[in-house]
N, C-alpha and C positions, 0 to 999 in steps of 0.2 A: 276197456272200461265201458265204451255206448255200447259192445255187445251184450253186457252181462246187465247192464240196465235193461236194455232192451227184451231179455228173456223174461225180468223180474214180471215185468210189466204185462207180459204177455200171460204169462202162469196165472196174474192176478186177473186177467179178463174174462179166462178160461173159468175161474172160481165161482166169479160172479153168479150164471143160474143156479148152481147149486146155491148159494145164500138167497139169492130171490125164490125158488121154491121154496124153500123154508118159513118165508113171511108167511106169518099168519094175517088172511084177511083179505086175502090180496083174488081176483075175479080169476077166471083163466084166460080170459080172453086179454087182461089187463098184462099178465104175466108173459103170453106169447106176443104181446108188442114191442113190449117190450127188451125180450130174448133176439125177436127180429134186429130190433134197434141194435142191442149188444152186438149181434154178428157180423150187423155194416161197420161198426165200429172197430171190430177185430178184424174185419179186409180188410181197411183202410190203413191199422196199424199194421199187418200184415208188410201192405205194400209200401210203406214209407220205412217197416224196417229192409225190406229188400234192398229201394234205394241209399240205405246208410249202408248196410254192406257192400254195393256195388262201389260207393263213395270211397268207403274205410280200404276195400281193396285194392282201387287204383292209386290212394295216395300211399298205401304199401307197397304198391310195386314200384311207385315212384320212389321211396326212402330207400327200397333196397337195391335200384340203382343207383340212388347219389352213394349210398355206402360205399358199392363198387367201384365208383366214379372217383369219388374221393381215397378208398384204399388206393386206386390204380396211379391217381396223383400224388397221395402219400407215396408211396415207392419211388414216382419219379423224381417227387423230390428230394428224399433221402437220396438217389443216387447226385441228384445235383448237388446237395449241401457236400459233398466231398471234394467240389472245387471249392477252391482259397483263392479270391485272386487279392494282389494288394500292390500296390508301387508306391511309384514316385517321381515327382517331376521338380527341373531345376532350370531355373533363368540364371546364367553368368553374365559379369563384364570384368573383363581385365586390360590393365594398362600396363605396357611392357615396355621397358628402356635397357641396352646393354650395348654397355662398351666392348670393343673389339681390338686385336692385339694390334691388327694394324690400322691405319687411318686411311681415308679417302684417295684414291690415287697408289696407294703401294704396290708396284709392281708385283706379281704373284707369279709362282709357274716354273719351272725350270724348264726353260726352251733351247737351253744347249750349251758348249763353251764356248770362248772365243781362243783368238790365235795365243792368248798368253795363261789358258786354261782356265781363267774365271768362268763363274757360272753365268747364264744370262737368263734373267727372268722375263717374264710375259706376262702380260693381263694387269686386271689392276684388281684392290682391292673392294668391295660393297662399304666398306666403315663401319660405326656404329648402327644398332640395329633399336628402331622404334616403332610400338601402334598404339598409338593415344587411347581407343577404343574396341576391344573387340567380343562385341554378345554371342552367346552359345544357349542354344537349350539342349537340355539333356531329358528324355522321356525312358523311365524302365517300368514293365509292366512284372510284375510276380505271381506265378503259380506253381501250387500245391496241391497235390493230389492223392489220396492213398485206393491203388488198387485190391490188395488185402489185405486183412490189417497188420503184415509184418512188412509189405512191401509199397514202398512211396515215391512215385514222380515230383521232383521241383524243378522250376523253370525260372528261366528269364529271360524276355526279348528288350534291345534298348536301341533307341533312338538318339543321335548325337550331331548336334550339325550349328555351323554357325549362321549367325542373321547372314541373311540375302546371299547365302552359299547354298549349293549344291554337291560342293566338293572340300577337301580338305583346304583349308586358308593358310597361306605361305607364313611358313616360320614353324604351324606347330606339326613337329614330326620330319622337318627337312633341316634343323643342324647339325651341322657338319661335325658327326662326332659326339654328338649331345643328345642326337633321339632318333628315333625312327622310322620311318612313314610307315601307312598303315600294310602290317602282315597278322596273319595267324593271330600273333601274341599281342596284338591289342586292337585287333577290329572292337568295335561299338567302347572301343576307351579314346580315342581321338578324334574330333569333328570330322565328318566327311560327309554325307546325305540325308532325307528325313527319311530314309528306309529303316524298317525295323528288322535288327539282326537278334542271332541268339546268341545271347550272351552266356547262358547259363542252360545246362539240358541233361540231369543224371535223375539215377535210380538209386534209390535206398532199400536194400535187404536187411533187414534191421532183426533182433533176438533172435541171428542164426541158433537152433538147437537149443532155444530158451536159454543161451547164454547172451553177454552183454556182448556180443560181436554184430559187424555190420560188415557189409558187401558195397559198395559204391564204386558206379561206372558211369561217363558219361564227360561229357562239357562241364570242366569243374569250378567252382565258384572259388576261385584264386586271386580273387582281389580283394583291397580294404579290407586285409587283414588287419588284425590290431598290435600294435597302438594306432593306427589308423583311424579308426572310430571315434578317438577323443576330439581330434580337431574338425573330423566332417560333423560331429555332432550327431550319430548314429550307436544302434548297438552294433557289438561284435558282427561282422558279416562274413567272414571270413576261412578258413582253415589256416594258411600259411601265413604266415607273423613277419612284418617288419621290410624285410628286400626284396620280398616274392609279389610282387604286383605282376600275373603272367598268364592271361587266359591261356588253356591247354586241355587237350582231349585226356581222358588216362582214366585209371581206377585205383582208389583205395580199399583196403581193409584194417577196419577197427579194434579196439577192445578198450572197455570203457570199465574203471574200476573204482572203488571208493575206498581211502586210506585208513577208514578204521576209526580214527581220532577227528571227533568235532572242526576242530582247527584246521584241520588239512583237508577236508573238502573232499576233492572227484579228481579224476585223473581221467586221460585219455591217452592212448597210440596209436599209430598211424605207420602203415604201411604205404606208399603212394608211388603210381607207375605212371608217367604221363609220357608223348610224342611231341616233339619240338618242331620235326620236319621229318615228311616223309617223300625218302628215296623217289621213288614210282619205280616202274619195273624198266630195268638195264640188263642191259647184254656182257655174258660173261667175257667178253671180251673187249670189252668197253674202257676206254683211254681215263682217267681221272674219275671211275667209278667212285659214285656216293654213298654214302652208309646214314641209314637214318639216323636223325637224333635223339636221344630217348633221356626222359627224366628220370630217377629211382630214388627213394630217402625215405627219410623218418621224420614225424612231427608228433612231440610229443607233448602232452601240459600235461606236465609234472605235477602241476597243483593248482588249483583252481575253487576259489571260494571264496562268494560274492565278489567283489571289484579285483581281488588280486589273483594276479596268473602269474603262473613261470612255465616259460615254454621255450623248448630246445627245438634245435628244427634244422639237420644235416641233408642233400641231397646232391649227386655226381649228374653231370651233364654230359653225356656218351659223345662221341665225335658230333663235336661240333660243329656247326658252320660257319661258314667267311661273313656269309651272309642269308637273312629267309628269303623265301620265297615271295614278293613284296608282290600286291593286287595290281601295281600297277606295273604292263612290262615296259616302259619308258623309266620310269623310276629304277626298276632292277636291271637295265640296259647300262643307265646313269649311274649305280653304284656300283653296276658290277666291273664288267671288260674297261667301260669307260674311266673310271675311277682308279685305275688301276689293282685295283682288288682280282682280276680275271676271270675264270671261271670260277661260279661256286666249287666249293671242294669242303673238306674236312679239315678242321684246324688240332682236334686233338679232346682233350676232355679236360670240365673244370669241375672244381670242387667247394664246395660251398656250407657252410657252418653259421648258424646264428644264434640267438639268445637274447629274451627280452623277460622282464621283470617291472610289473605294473601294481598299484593297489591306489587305494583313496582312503584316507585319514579327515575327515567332517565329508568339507566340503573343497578337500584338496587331492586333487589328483594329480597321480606323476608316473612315470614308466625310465627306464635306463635300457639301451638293446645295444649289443653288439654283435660286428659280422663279421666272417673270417672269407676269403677266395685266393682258388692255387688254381692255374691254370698247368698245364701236362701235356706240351703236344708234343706233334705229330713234327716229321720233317717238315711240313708246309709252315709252321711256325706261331705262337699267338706274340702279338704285340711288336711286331713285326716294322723295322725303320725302315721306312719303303726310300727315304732319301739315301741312304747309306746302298741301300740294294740296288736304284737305281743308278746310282756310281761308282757299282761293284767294289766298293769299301767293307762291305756289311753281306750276308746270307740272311737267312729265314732265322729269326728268334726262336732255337730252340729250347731253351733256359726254360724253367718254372719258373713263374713269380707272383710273391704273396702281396695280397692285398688286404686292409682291413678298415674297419668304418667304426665308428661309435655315434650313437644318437640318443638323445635325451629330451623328455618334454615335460611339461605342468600344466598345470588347468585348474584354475579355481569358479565355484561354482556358485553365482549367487542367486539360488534358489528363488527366495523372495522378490526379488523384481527379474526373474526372468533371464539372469546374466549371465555368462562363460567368458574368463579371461583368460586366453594359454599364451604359450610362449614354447618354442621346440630350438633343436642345435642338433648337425650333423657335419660329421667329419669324414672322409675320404679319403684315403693313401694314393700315391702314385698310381699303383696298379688292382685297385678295388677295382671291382666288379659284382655290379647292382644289377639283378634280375627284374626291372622295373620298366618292361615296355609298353605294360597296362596303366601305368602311373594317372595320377588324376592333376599332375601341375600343371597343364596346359601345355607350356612349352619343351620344361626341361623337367627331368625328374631329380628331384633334390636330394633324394637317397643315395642318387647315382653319381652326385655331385664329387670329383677328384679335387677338394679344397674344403674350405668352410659355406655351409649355409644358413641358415638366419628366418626365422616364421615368428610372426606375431599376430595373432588372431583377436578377435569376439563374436559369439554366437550368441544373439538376440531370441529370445522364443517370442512369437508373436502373439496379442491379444486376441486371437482368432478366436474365441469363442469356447463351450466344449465340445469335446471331443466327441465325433460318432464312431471313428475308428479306432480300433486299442492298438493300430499302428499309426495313430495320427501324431504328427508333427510337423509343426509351421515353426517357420526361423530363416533370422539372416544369417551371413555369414560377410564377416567384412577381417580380408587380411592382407598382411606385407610377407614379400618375400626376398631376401639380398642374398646374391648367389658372390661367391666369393673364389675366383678358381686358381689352383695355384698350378694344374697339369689339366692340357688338351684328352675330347674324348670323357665320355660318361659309360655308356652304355657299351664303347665301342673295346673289342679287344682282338682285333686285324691292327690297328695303327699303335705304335710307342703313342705312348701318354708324354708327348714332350712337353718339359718344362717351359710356363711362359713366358720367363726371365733369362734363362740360358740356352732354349732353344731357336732362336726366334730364326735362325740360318736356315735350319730343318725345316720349318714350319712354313715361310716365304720360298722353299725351292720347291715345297708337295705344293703348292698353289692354298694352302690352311692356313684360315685365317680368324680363329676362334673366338667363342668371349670370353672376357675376360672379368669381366663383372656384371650382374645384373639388377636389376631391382623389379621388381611387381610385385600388383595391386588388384587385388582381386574383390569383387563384391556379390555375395548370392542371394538370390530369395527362391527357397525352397518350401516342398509341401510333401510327406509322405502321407498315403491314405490306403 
């Protein structure tokens, strides 16, 4: 625009003697002064249009570096905007009381016979088991990433540790029978350090051959599956539904499909291969050779649209083990040889069937699940009466035996002031068998429970203001929990599930000294962002 001024302007100065010759009247002498004059006035504009071009050109070279400057930032940050990160953090206290079968002072232990072949016990018993207090924070970070746009990295590292610990705090993950210190299947799910692990680390291959299939491999997000979600107060997070609480390495493949009919929604299946435990390299000659552990099965949602799901969900557990590979070798010293469990070895293979059926009617939500497990061994035995074996009464349990469970829960939602009321119930057979090492009850998992268990909850949303994240959520969480057991053993299927009313000879000669009832009290304040 000043260029083209600038010419105008220049043409019109050029004009000028020719219309000053033209005046009539005019001297000559009068007319060359001022033609003079004209021509200083045309260098001058001259030179002043020079310095506007020199001007116009430097701050063009300048624009069309910020241009580059800024496309080159542009790029960088489209490639940044492909990170997601998002988490979440959580302050616990929980108050824990449980009675135990036997009281203060009971003798424990089978320490041999005497001359009239009674048995004789040793040791004494711990009693009832209490912590008035104990805070935990839990830290998980979340990322999302898409490499091309059919193929997707998500993540998750999590931080888990109790106040003024460094390490796992006595009780949660060492009952006898009830849980299990930290291995594999639930590092960064039970207090131990403020290090951050990976919880969570696969790839998504996603509209293989612009069909609705997917490819997924990696550290797989096996936890707080749902109905989970209703009482942490969360969405679905999950894949595996209801007894599967089990971080594990592995790969799924999908196929995602829609029923046609409004009503019926979407559907999903699932192929899934996970590693339980691996071998390491042995020698073909090797005494009490191990075979890895391997997961395989189906997860399917049958149906799925808005709040209601049905989802089936079958999977076989390949030779099993006695015992994992536990991080600590004092601990797998203590459960292993010591405990009399011996070497690890192979127990055989279990089988595992579930079913859950969830929906919400207003402002009322509810779910029903049930689970089936058969255990299949090996000569080494699952469920195995080590009292019996140890007084050659009894061998290795090589019997199948069926287990099953049923759980149910509600929740009502009162929107308007912020509120969630639920209420859950879960049952446990003699010889169920809950894949729940990842579990989130602190002490014991209630899924796993061989008796009755008991949950009453409320989840507060907090008047935290709004929202900057469209993953924001701030809430308590304040509950009860009454564990009710009628058979030793949750998690465990090396030891009989002895009964705690008829077995209690069994159980005072293994040195087992279980609980028998519990109750806890849990309170959270959390924040997703």
């Amino acid at each position: 625009m000043v260029k083209k001024f600038s010419m105008l302007a220049l043409a019109g100065l050029i004009a000028l003697p020719a219309v000053a010759s033209a005046s009539a009247g005019k001297a000559p002498q009068d007319l060359t002064s001022k033609i003079d004059e004209l021509s200083r006035q045309l260098d001058a504009l001259k030179a002043q249009l020079a310095r506007q071009n020199e001007t116009i050109t430097e701050y063009g070279d300048k624009v069309d570096d910020m241009d580059e400057m800024l496309e080159e930032k542009s790029e960088s940050w489209d490639l940044a905007a492909r990170f997601k990160f998002y988490g979440d953090f959580r302050t616990r206290l929980d108050y824990y009381n449980a009675d135990t079968v036997f009281s203060t002072g009971t003798p424990l232990g089978l320490a041999g016979m005497d001359a009239n072949g009674m048995p004789i016990f040793a040791g004494a018993s711990t009693g009832d088991l209490k912590n008035d207090t104990l805070f935990t924070n839990r830290f998980r970070l979340n990322m999302r990433v898409k490499a091309t746009e059919n193929l997707e990295f998500k993540g998750r590292l999590a931080m888990y540790k109790a106040f003024g610990m460094q390490s796992t705090p006595g009780g949660a993950g060492l009952f006898y029978g009830q849980s299990m210190p930290i291995f594999d299947g639930n590092t960064t799910r039970t207090p131990s350090d403020s290090a951050l692990y990976v919880d969570r680390a696969f790839i998504n291959w996603n509209n293989i051959g612009g069909a609705p299939i997917w490819l997924s491999a990696g550290r797989r997000p096996t936890t707080d599956g749902p109905p989970a979600h209703m009482r942490m107060g969360t969405e679905r997070m999950a894949t595996p539904i209801v007894y599967m609480d089990y971080p594990f390495d592995g790969i799924t493949v999908g196929y995602a499909y829609a029923w046609g009919a409004e009503a019926m929604g979407t559907g999903r299946a699932r192929i899934c291969y996970g590693r339980g435990f691996e071998n390491g390299l042995q020698g073909d000659d090797q005494v009490n050779r191990l075979s890895d552990t391997d997961f395989i099965g189906i997860d399917w949602d049958v149906m799925k649209k808005g709040n209601r799901l049905i989802n089936l969900q079958s999977f076989a557990a390949a030779n099993m083990f006695s015992y994992p590979n536990w991080q600590d070798p004092i601990i797998e010293q203590t459960f292993g040889a010591q405990s009399g469990f011996g070497a690890r070895q192979n127990l055989g293979n279990i089988y595992h069937t579930t079913g859950v059926y969830m929906d919400k009617i207003q402002n009322f939500n509810y779910f029903l699940a049930g689970g089936w497990s058969r255990t299949d061994p090996n000569d080494n035995g699952f469920f195995n009466d080590f009292v019996g074996m140890q007084m050659r009464t009894t061998g290795p349990n090589t019997s199948s035996e069926d287990g099953y469970s049923v759980y149910a829960g509600i929740r009502y939602d009162m929107d308007n002031i912020g509120l969630k009321l639920g209420a859950e119930y879960n049952y446990g057979s003699q010889y169920w068998i809950a894949f729940t090492p990842g579990h989130d009850d602190m002490y014991m998992s209630k899924l796993a429970t061989r008796g009755n268990a008991y949950e009453l909850y409320l989840i507060y949303d907090l008047p935290t203001g709004e929202a900057i994240s469209k993953y924001a959520k701030t809430f308590i969480r304040l509950g009860w929990q009454y564990y009710d057991f009628n058979y030793s053993g949750g998690y465990d299927w090396n030891v009989k599930p002895y009964d705690l009313d008829d077995d209690k000879f069994e159980m005072q000669a293994f040195g087992m000294n279980p609980i028998e009832s519990a109750n806890q009290v849990y309170l959270t304040f959390e924040a997703y962002f």
